[in-house]
N, C-alpha and C positions, 0 to 999 in steps of 0.2 A: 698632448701626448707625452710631454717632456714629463709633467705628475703620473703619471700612470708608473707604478714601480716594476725595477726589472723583472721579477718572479711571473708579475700575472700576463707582459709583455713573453713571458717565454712561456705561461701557460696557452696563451691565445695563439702562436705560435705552433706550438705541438697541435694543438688542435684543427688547426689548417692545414699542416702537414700530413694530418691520419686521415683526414678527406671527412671533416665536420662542416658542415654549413655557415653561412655568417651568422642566421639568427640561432641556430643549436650555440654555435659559440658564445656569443651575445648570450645565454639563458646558463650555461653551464658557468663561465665565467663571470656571471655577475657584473655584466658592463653593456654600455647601450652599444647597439649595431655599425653606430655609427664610428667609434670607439676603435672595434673591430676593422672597418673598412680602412680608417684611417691610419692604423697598423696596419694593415694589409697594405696599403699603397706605398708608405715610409719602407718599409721593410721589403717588398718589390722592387722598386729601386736601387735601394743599396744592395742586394745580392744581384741583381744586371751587371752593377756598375765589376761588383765581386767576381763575378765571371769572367767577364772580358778583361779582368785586369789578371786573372788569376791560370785561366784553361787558355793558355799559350804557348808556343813551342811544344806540342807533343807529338812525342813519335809515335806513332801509332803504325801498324803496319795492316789491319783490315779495318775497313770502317764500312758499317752498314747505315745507310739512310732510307728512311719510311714517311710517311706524312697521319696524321691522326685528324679526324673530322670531329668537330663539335661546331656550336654556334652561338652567336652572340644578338639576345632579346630573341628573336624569331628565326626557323630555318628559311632560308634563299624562297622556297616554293610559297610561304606566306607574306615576306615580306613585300611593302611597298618600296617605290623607286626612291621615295626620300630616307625608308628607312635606311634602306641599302645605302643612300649617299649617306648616313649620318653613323653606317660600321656596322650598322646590325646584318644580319643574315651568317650560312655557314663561315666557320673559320676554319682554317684548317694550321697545322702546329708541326714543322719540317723540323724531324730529329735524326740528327746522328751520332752515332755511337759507337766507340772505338770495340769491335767483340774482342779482343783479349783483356782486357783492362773494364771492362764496361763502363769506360767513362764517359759523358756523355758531351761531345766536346762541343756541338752547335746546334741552335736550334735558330727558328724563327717562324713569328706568327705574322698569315696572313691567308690569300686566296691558293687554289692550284694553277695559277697560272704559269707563264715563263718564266716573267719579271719575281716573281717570289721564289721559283727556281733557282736565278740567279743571285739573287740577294743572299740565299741560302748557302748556295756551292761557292760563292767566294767569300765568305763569311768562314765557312769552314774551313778553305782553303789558305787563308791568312791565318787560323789557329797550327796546321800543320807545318811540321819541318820537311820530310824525308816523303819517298813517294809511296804512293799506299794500296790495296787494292779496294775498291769502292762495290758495294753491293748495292743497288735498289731493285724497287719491284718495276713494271713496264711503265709506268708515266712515261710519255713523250717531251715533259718539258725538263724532263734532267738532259736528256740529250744532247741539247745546244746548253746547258747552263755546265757542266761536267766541261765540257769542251773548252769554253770560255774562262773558267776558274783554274781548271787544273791543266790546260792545254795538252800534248803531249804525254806527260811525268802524270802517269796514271793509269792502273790496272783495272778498268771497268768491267763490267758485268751489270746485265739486267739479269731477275731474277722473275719470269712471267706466268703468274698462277691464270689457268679459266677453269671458272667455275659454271657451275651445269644449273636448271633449274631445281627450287626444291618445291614446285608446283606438285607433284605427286602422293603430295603428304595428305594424309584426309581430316587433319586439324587445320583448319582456317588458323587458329592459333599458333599453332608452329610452322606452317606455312611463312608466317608474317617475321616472326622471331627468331627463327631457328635459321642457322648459318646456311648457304646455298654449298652443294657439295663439292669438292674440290674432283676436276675431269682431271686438269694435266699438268705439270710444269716441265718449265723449257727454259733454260740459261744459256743466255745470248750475250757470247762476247761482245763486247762496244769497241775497246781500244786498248790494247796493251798486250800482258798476258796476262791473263787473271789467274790463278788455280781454283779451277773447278770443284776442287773439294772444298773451296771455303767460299764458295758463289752461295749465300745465304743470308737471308732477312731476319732470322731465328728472332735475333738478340733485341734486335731495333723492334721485331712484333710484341716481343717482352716486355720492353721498355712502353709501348701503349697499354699493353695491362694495366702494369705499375701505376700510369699517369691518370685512368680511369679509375683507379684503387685510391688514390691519394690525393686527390683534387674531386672533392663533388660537383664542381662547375660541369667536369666532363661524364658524368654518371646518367645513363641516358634513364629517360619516361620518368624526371622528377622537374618540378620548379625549381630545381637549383643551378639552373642554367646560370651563366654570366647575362649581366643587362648590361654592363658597359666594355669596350673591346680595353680599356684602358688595365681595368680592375684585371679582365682576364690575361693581359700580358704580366701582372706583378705576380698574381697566382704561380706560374709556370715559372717564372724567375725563382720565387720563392724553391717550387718544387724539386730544382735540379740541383740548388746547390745543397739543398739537403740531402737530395738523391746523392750527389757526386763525392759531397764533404764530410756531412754529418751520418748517415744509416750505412749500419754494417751489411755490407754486401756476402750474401749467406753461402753464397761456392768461395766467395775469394776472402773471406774473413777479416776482410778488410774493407777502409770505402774505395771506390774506382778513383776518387784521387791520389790516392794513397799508391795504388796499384800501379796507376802512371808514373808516379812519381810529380804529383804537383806539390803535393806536400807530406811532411812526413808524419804527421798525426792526427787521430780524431777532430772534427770540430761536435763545438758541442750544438743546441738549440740557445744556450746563452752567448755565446761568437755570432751566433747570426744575429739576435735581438742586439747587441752590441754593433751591429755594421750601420746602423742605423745612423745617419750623416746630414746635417743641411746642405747638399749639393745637389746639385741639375742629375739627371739620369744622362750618359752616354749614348748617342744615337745607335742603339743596335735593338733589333727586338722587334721593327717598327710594323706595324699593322696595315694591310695595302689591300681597299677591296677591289674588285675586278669592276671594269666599267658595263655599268649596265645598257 
């Protein structure tokens, strides 16, 4: 990797960022797959390490959290019990996001369980200074993980959509595809006082757009799924500090670091290809499947 010259290391790059494949990358770039992957995992790394050393102290005053479903080699309902012990099956990818700034201050991959809950909420809660109002949708395992993290010093809200059937429809094809219709939402104080005018998921449901727009791993009914949970944790590392550092955010004209105030100017796609370091990754990020 160290022969591979800066330019085509920040072509390969962009190319991962705009949500290209490894082997489309591998064929446009002129370099074997493996090449690719191998960038891919150097440069996941060093933007993890980039994060947590960098999305700290921020005041943030609403922060919305959501969770985003993909999977890793097979979904849960196909997998077997060793594939499951061996990472494969759903992953799910807990983000949050500061809505004034849209920065995105934490994330983490793993199951929906508690324990990833909590990995998540004090994860986040060590990035934060000041107390904040917190939004998610009705999971049950923020509950106790909210609690546990931010004890007290904290505006919660759930934000609770139910949706109705869309059995009605007389295409078996959109039947299958097409969103289930939204019946009602209800926003349930948890603890504090939240303002109900800013009890919303908006920003953090935007932010899975984005993440399904820019990473093909999560682009559903193609083989471009992830095969290894490892590769898919450096993907998502990659993707937020590009989100965060480098892409101009188009309402704020600026990037959401920028907006917080993590730093005071652009990064480029050659800052990132430069982060690029022989050291160990940081324990954060880490992958935890549920037991079967």
């Amino acid at each position: 990797m160290n022969k591979l010259p800066l330019q085509k290391r920040v072509q390969i790059i962009n190319l991962l960022v705009e949500g290209s494949s490894l082997r489309s990358i591998s064929r446009i770039a002129d370099v074997s797959i493996n090449t690719v992957t191998k960038l891919l995992v150097d440069v996941g790394r060093a933007c993890m390490n980039f994060h947590n050393e960098k999305v700290v102290g921020i005041k943030a005053t609403k922060i919305q959290a959501d969770e985003i479903w993909s999977f890793i080699g097979c979904k849960d309902k196909n997998a077997t019990p060793e594939q499951k012990e061996s990472g494969m099956g759903d992953a799910w990818t807990w983000v949050g996001i500061d809505a004034d700034t849209k920065l995105v201050v934490s994330w983490f991959v793993g199951n929906r369980s508690a324990e990833s809950a909590n990995e998540f909420m004090n994860d986040m809660a060590d990035r934060l200074t000041n107390r904040v109002q917190l939004t998610t949708d009705g999971h049950h395992a923020y509950l106790e993980a909210v609690t546990d993290a931010f004890g007290s010093q904290i505006d919660f809200a759930q934000l609770v959509k139910i949706y109705g059937s869309s059995s009605d429809s007389n295409s078996p094809t959109e039947r299958k595809y097409s969103p289930s219709k939204l019946k009602s939402i209800t926003k349930n104080v948890i603890s504090g006082n939240p303002d109900e005018v800013h009890v919303s998921t908006s920003y953090v449901e935007r932010q899975n757009l984005t993440m399904r727009m820019h990473m093909r791993r999560f682009t559903r009914l193609t083989n471009a799924f992830s095969k290894k949970v490892e590769n898919h944790i450096h993907a998502i590392a990659l993707h937020f500090v590009y989100y965060n550092f480098v892409k101009q955010h188009k309402s704020l004209r600026i990037t959401p670091a920028m907006a917080a105030g993590v730093t005071k100017r652009f990064m480029s796609l050659e800052d990132i290809a430069k982060l690029v370091i022989n050291e160990a990754p940081k324990k954060r990020g880490s992958y935890k499947k549920k037991v079967v």
